[in-house]
C-alpha positions as CSV (number, residue, x, y, z in Angstrom):
1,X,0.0,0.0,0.0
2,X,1.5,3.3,-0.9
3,X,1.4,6.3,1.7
4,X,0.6,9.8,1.0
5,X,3.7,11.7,1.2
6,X,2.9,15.2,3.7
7,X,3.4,18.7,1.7
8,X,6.8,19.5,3.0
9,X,8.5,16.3,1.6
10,X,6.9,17.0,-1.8
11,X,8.1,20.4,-1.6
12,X,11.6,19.5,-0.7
13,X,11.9,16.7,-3.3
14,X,10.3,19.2,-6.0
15,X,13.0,21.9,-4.4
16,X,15.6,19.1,-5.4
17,X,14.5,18.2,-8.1
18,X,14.9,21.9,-9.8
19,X,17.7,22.4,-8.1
20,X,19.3,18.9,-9.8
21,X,17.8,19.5,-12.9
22,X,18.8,23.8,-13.4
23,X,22.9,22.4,-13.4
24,X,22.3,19.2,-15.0
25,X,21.1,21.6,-17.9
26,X,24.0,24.2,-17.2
27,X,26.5,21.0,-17.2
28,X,25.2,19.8,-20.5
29,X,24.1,23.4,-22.4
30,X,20.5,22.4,-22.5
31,X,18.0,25.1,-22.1
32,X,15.6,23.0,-19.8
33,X,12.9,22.3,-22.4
34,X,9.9,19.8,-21.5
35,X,11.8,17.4,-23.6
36,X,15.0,18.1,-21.6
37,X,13.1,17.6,-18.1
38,X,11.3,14.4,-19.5
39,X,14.4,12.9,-20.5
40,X,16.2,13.8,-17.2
41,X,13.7,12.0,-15.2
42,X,14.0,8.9,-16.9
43,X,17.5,8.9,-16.7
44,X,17.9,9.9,-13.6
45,X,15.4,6.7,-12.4
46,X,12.4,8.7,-11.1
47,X,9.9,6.9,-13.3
48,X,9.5,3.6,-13.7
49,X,9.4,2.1,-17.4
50,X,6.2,0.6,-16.6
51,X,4.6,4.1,-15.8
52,X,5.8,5.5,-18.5
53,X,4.5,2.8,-21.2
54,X,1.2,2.5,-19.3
55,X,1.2,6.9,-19.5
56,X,1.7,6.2,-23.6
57,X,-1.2,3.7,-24.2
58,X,-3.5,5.6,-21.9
59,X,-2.9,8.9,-23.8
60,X,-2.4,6.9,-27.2
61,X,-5.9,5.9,-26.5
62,X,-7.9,8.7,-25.7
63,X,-6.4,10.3,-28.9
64,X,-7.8,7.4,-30.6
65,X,-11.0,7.1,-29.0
66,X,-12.1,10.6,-29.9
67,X,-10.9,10.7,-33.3
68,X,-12.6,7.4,-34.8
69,X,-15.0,5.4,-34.9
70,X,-14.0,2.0,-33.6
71,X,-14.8,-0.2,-31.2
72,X,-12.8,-0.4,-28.2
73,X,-11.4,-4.7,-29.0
74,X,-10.2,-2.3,-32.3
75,X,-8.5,0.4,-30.6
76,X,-6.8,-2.0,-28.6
77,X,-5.4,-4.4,-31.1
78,X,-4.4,-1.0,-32.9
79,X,-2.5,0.0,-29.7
80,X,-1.0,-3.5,-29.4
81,X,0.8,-3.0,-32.7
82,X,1.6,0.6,-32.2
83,X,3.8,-0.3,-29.0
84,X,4.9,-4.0,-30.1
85,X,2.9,-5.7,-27.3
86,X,0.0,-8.2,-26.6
87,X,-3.8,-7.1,-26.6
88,X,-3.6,-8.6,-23.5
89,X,-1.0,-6.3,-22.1
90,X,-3.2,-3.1,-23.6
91,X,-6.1,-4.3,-21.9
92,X,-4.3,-4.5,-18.6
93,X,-2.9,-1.6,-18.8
94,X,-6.8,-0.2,-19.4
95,X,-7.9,-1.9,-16.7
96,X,-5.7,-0.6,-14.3
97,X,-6.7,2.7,-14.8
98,X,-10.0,2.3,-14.2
């Protein structure tokens, strides 16, 4: 069971994180772009692959589901062959958002 993290811890890690982030992109010329923070999350471990693929077919589908016309068993065999995985895996990943 996760816990619910109090205000000041999030506002020290989101301090940190700035803080980390501001001379990461000074070390490396970056201009801190949402591109540039994206990328130094990831790389820095503060996202978990899992989140992030289960981020992409959630979004991927909602993009999907309000531009056509087909049925949800559609959308997810289209998503399973956008992101090289198993309907099965796309409909878990639906599911767990519910």
């Amino acid at each position: 069971m996760e816990r619910t993290l109090k205000k000041h811890i999030l506002d020290t890690f989101s301090k940190q994180l700035q803080q980390n982030f501001n001379r990461h992109c000074q070390k490396f010329g970056r201009h801190g772009s949402v591109d540039d923070f994206t990328t130094y999350i990831v790389d820095e471990g503060l996202i978990q692959n899992s989140a992030i693929l289960r981020y992409a077919i959630l979004g991927t589908y909602e993009e999907i589901t309000a531009d056509s016309q087909l049925s949800k068993t559609q959308i997810v065999d289209v998503l399973a062959e956008r992101f090289n995985l198993t309907s099965r895996s796309i409909w878990n990943a639906l599911r767990a958002n519910k």
